[in-house]
C-alpha positions in Angstrom: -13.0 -12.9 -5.0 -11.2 -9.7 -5.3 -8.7 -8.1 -7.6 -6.4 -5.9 -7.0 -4.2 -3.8 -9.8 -1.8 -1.3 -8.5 -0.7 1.7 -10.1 1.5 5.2 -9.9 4.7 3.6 -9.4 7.5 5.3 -11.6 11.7 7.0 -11.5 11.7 9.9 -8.9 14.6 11.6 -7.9 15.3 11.4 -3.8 12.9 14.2 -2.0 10.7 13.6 -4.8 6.5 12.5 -4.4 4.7 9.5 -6.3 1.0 8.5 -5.3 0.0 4.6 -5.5 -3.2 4.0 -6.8 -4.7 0.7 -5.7 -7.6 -0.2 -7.8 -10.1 -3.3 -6.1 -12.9 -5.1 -7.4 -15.6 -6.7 -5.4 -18.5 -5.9 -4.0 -17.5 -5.7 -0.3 -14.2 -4.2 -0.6 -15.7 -1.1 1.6 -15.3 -3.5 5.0 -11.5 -4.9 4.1 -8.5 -3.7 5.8 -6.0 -2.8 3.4 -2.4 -2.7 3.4 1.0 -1.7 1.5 3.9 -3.8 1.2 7.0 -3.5 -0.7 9.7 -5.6 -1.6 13.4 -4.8 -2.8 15.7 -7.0 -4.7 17.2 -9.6 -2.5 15.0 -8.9 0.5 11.9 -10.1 2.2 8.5 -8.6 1.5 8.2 -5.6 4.3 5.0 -4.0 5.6 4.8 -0.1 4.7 1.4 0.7 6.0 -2.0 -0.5 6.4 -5.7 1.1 7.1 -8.9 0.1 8.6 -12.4 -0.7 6.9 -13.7 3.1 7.4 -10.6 4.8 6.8 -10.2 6.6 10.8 -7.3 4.0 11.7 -3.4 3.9 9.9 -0.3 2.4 10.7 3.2 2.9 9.4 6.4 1.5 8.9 8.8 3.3 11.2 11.1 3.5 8.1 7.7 5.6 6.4 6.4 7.1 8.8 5.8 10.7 8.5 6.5 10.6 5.2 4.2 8.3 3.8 0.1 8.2 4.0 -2.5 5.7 3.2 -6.2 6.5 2.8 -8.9 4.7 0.8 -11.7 6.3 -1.2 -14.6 3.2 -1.0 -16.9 5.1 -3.2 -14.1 4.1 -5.8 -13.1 1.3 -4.7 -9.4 2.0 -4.5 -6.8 2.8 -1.8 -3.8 5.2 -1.8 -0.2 5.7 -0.8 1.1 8.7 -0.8 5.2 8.9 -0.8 6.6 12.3 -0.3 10.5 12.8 0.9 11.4 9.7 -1.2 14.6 8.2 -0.4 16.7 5.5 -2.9 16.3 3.2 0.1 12.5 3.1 -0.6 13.3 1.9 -4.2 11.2 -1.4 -4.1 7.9 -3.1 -5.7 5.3 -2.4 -4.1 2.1 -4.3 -3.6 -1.2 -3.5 -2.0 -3.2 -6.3 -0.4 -6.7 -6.6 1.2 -7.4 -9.1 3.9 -10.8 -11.1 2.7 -12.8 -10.5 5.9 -14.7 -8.0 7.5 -12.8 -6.2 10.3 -12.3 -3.1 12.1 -8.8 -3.0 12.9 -5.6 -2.9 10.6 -3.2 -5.6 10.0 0.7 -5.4 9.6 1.5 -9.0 8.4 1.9 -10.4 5.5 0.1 -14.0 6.7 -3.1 -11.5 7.5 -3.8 -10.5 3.8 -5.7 -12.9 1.1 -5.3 -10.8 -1.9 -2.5 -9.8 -3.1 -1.8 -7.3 -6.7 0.7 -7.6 -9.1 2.8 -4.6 -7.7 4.5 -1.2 -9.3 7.7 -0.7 -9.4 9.3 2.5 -7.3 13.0 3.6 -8.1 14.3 6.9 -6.3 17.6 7.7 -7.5 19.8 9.5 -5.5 
């Protein structure tokens, strides 16, 4: 079983920078894929961005992308999102999720995740 609590979230203005803090429990939560999702009010759950077991593979969002980073720091257990450039359009809840098997590769839907958090909550005002 694994637990996720997220963290970080916040009110930034637009161009403003928040960091996500992911916190997992578990004993193998080194091999998971991760991911970030985010959902707005009176939308579907979207992927953001997601990261391999060891850390060398990402993938973003077009909508993120160059803005946003994910990396994971296994020694504690707990995986990041770094939002820089924040736009209002990126005000959402956001939720991190790890995918219960051991894997290589990164996964960008929501149907490939097994554990989910409780999500933060991200406003950018404009």
């Amino acid at each position: 079983q694994v637990q996720l609590v997220e963290s970080g979230g916040g009110l930034v203005q637009a161009g403003g920078s928040l960091r996500l803090s992911c916190a997992a429990s578990g004993r193998t939560f080194a091999t998971y894929p991760m991911g970030w999702f985010r959902q707005a009010p009176g939308k579907e759950r979207e992927f953001v961005a997601a990261i391999n077991w060891s850390g060398g593979s990402t993938y973003y969002a077009d909508s993120v992308k160059g803005r946003f980073t994910i990396s994971r720091d296994s020694a504690k257990n707990t995986v990041y999102l770094q939002m820089n450039s924040l736009k209002p359009e990126d005000t959402a809840v956001y939720y991190c999720a790890a995918r219960g098997y051991t894997s290589n590769s990164y996964y960008t839907r929501r149907n490939d995740y097994d554990y989910w958090g409780q999500g933060t909550q991200v406003t950018v005002s404009s």
